[in-house]
SEKE-613493 format. One line per 8 residues: number of its first residue (from 1); their letters; for each residue x, y, z of C-alpha. Coordinates in steps of 0.05 Angstrom, whole numbers. Example, Ala and Ser with C-alpha at 12.3 -4.5 7.8 and 13.67 -1.06 7.14 Angstrom:
REM residues 2
1> as> 246 -90 156 | 273 -21 143
***
This chain:
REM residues 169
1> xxxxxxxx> 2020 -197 -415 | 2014 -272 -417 | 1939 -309 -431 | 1944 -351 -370 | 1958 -276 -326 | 1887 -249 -362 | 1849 -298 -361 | 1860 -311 -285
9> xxxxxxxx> 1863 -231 -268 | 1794 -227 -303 | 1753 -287 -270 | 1793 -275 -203 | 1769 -203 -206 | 1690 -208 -234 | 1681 -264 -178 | 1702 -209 -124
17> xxxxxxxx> 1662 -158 -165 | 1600 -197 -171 | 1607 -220 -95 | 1622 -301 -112 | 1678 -290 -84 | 1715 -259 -19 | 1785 -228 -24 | 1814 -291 -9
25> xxxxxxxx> 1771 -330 -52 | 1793 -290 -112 | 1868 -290 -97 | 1859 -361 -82 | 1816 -363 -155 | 1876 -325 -185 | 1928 -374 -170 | 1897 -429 -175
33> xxxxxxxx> 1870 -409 -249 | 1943 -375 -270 | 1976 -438 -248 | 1924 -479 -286 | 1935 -444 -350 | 2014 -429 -358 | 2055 -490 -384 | 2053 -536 -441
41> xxxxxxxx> 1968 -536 -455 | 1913 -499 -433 | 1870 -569 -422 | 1881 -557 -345 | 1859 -482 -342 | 1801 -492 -393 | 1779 -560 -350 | 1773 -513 -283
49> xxxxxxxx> 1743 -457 -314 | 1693 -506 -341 | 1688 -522 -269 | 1674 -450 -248 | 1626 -430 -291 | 1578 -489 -283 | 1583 -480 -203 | 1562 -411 -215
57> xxxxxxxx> 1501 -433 -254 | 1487 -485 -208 | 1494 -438 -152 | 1445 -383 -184 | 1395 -435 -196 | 1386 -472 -134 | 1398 -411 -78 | 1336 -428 -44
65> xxxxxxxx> 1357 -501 -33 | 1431 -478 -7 | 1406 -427 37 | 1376 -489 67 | 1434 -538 74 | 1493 -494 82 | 1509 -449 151 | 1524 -379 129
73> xxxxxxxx> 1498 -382 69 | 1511 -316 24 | 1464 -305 -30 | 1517 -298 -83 | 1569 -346 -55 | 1625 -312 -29 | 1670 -367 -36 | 1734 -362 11
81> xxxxxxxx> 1801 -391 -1 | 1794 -450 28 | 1735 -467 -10 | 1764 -454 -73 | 1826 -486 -61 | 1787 -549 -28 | 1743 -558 -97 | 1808 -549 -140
89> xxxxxxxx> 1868 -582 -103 | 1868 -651 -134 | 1856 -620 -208 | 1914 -568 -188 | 1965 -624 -160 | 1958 -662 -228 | 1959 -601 -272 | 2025 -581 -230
97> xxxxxxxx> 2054 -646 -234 | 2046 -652 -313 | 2073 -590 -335 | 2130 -592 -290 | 2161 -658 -310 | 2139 -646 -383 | 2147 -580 -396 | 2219 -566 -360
105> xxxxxxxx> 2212 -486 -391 | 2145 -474 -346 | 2138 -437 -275 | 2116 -514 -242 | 2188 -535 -264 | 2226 -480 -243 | 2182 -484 -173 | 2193 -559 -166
113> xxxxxxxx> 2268 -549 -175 | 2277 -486 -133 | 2236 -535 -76 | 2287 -592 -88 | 2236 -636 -117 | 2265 -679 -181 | 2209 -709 -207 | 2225 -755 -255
121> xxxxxxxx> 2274 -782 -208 | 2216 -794 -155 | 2168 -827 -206 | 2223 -869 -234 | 2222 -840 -304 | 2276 -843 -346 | 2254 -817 -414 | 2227 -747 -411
129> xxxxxxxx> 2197 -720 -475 | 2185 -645 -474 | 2124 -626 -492 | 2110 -584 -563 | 2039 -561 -578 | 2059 -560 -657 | 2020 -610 -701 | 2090 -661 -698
137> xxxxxxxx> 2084 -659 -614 | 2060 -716 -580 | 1993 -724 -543 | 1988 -714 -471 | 1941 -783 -476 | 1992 -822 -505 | 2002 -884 -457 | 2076 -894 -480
145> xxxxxxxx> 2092 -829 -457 | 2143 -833 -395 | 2103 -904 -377 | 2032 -872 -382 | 2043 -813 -328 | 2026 -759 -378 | 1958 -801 -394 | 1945 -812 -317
153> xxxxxxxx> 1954 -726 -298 | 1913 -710 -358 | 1857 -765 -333 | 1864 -747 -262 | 1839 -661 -276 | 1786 -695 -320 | 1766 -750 -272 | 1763 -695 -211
161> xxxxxxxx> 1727 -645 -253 | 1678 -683 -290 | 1638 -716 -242 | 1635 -644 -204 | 1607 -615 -265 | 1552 -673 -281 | 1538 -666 -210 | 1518 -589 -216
169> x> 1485 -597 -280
***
């Protein structure tokens, strides 16, 4: 069984456990964090779960405020799919984006082609490098990679998820 497949089963399943989240809230949670996680680096999975865990917090610690501001409020959040999909969308776009034009061996590649989408073709990119995580790989940060798209995915999960999490905190 692949780490992306258990991580994602586990947090998918204790959020429906614990009530955080509805059925469709974790099956929503369990795509989003398996598609987060497989392909070239776990950046993307670890940046959302980062996500998840302080909303929980901040969620446990201000209930009485919520309850306030939010129509149907349910005490331990019962997140639906929408809602989790509408908090990670942008982060998931750029994760998907990144690992399918830079890793071609990862499930966003193989969906992206089986959809018709070339993507290096659409973002004018003409030198590819496939991403290794060995110690002789390039960084995903590098702005000569593939004229500074890698650097601009990478930024765009951390620039979606880390004002979310200052904002909790």
């Amino acid at each position: 069984m692949s780490v992306p497949l258990v991580i994602a089963t586990l947090l998918s399943v204790h959020g429906l456990r614990k009530g955080s989240l509805a059925p469709t809230g974790a099956l929503t949670a369990f795509l989003v964090g398996y598609f987060s996680l497989a392909g070239g680096t776990y950046a993307f999975g670890a940046t959302l779960i980062g996500f998840y865990l302080v909303g929980s917090r901040a969620t446990k610690y201000g209930k009485k405020r919520k309850a306030r501001l939010e129509d149907g409020y349910h005490e331990a959040g019962y997140r639906n799919g929408w809602q989790v999909l509408s908090n990670s969308a942008p982060a998931l776009c750029a994760a998907f984006l990144w690992n399918a034009i830079f890793v071609p061996s990862s499930v966003h590649a193989r969906i992206a082609t089986s959809l018709g989408l070339n993507l290096p073709e659409l973002l004018s990119l003409t030198e590819i490098p496939t991403y290794d995580r060995s110690p002789k790989g390039w960084c995903p940060l590098d702005v000569t990679v593939s004229n500074g798209y890698s650097r601009l995915f990478v930024f765009a999960v951390l620039g979606y998820v880390a004002p979310l999490c200052l904002l909790f905190t």
